[in-house]
C-alpha positions as CSV (number, residue, x, y, z in Angstrom):
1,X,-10.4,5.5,40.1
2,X,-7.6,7.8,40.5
3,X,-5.4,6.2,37.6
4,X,-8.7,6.3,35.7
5,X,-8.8,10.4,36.3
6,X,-4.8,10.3,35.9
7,X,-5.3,8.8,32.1
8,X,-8.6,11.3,31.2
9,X,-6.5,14.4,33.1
10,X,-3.4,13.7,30.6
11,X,-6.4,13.0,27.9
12,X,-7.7,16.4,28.3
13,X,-4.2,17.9,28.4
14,X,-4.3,16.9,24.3
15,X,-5.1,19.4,21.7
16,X,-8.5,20.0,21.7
17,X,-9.0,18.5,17.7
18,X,-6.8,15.2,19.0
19,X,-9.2,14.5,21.6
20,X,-11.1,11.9,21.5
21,X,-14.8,13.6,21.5
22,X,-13.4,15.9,18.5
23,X,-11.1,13.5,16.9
24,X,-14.2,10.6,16.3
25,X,-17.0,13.2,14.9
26,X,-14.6,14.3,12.2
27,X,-13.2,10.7,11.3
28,X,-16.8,10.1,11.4
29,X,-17.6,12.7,9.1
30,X,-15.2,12.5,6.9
31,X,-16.0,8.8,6.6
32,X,-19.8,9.6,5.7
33,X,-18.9,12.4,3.3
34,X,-16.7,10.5,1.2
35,X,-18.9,7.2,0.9
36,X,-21.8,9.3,0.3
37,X,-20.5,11.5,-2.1
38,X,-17.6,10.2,-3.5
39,X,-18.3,6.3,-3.8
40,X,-16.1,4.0,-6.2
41,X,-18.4,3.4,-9.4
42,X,-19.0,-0.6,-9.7
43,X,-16.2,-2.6,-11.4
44,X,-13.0,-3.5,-11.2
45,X,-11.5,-0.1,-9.2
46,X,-14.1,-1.4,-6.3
47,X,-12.4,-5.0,-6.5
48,X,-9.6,-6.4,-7.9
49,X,-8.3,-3.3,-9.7
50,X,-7.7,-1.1,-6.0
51,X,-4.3,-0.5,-5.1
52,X,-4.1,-3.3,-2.6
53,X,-3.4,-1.3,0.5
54,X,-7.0,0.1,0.3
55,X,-8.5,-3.2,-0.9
56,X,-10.9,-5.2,1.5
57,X,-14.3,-4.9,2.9
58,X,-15.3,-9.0,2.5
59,X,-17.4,-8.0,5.8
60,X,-19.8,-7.4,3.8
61,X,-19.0,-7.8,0.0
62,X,-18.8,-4.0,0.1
63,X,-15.0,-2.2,-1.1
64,X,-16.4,1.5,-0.8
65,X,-17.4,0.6,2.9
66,X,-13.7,-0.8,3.6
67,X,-12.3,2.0,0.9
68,X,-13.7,4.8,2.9
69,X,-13.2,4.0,6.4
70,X,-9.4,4.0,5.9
71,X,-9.1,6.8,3.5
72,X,-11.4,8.8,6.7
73,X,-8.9,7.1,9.5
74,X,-5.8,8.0,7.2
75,X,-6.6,11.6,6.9
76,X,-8.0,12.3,10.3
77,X,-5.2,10.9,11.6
78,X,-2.6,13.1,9.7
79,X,-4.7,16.1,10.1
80,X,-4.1,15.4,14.2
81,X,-0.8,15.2,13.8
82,X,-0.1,18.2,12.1
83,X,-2.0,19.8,14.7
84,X,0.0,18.3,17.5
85,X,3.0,19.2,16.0
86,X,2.4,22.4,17.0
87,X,0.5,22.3,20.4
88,X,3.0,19.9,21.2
89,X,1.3,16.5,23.4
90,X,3.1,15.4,26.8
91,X,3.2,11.9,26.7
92,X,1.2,8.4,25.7
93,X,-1.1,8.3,28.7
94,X,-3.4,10.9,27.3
95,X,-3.9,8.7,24.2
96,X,-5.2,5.3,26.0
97,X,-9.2,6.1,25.3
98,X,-7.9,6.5,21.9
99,X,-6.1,2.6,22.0
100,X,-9.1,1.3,24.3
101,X,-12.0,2.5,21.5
102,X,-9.5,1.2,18.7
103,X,-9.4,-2.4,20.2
104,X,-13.3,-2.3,21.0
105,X,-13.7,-1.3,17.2
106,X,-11.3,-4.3,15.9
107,X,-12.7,-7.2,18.0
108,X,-16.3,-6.0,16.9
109,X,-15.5,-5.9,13.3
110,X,-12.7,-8.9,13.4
111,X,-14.6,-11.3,11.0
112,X,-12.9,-14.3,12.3
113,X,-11.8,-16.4,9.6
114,X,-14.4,-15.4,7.2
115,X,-12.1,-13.3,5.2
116,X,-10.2,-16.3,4.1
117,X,-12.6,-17.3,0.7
118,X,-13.3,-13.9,-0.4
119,X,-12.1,-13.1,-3.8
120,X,-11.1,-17.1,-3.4
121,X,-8.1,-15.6,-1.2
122,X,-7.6,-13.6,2.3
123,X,-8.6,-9.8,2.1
124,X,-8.8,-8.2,5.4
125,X,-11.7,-7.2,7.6
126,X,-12.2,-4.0,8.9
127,X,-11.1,-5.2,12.0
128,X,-8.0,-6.2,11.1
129,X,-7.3,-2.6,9.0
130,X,-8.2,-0.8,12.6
131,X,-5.5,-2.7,14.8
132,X,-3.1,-1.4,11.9
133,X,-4.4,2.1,11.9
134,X,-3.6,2.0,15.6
135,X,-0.5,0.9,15.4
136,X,0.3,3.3,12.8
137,X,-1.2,6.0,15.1
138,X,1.4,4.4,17.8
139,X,4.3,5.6,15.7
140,X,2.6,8.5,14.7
141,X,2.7,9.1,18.3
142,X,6.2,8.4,19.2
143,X,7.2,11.1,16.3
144,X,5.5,13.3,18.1
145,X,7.1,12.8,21.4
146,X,10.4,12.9,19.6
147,X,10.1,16.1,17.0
148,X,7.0,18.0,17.4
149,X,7.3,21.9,17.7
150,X,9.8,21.6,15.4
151,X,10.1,24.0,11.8
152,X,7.4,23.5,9.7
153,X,9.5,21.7,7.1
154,X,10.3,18.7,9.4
155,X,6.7,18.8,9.6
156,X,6.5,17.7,6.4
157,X,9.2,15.3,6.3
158,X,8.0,13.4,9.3
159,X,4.6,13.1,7.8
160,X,5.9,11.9,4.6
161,X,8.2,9.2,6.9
162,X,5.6,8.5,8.7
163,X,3.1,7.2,5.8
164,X,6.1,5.6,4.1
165,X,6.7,3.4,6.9
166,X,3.1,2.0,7.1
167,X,2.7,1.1,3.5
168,X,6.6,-0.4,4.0
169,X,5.5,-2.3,6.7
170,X,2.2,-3.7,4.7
171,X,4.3,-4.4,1.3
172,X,7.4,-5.8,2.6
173,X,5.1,-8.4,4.3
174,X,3.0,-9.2,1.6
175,X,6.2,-11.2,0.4
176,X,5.8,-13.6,3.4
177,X,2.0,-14.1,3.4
178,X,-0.5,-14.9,0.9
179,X,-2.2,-11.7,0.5
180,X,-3.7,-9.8,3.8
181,X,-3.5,-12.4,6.2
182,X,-4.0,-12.4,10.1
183,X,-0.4,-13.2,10.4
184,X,0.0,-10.2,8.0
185,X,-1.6,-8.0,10.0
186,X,0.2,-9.5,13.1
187,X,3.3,-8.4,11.6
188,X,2.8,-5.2,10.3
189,X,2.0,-4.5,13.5
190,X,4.6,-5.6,15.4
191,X,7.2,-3.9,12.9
192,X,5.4,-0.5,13.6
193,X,5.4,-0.6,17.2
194,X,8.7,-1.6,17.0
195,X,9.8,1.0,15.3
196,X,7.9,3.1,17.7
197,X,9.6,1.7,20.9
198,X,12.9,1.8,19.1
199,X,12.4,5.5,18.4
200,X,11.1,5.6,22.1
201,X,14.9,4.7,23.1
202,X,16.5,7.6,21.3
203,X,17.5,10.9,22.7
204,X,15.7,13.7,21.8
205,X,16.8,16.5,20.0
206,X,17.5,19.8,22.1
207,X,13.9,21.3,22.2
208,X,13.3,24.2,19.5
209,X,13.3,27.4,20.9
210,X,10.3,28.4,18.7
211,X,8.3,27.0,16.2
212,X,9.7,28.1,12.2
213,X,8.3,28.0,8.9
């Protein structure tokens, strides 16, 4: 009980829009609002003609579904990081109901190997694009602890980093697998947490005294 109030203490510590309660409503929304109004027209931008990072959805036979959900979890997320850039965050405790819903999400949306004959070749499940969300959030995380308060042009160059280094991750792998495999995932996974705990070792920079720019 008391690591369990230690974990949703350091939660509440968060900025209010990174919080858990705040943060799912508007990935939520954004989610809705952009498969509602903005859905892919049939043909081949809905299948074979997406750029492959935001191809998938053989849960159901449905891209806009797959399309959507990551296009919400992508922007949600950098929207909370350019908010806690700012407020600054104290630490990764305060992020574990974030991780903990994350993995509840992925193992109820995993697919099994279903995935494997659609399209005739593997194109991953939503399950499999929410453990790499995470660990994309992970880094995202890390490069907080590291830089945040910073000027507001690092701002923008950690973003930009940031983004780079998950579709890196998903590209540079695609050489070893065929097309978005488990394995795949495993590894763009594992090179992003990497990275994280790598960055995790490095000294930080003397604090700002105030935020610029």
């Amino acid at each position: 009980m008391n690591l369990f109030l230690r974990v949703w203490r350091a939660h509440q510590r968060l900025p209010r829009l990174v919080r858990l309660q705040w943060l799912v409503p508007l990935t939520l929304s954004l989610i809705l609002l952009g498969g509602t109004v903005l859905t892919l027209p049939p043909g081949p931008l809905c299948d074979e003609g997406m750029v492959l990072f935001m191809e998938g959805g053989c849960d159901w036979g449905l891209s806009n579904v797959f399309f959507f959900s990551k296009l919400g979890l992508l922007v949600a997320l950098n929207v909370a990081f350019a908010v806690a850039w700012f407020q600054g965050v104290g630490g990764l405790p305060g992020f574990t109901p974030h991780f903990l819903l994350a993995l509840l999400l992925a193992a109820a949306y995993s697919s099994g190997g279903s995935c494997d004959s659609y399209y005739a070749h593997p194109n991953g499940s939503l399950g499999q694009m929410i453990l790499e969300v995470a660990a994309f959030a992970f880094l995202g995380i890390v490069l907080l602890l590291r830089w945040q308060k910073r000027a507001g042009w690092k701002l923008a160059l950690a973003l930009l980093g940031w983004n780079l280094a998950h579709l890196a991750a998903f590209y540079v792998w695609l050489a070893v697998f065929r097309h978005w495999t488990w394995g795949h995932t495993a590894l763009v996974i594992l090179t992003l947490v990497v990275a994280g705990a790598g960055l995790l070792t490095v000294r930080s920079p003397e604090p700002a005294g105030r935020v610029l720019g």
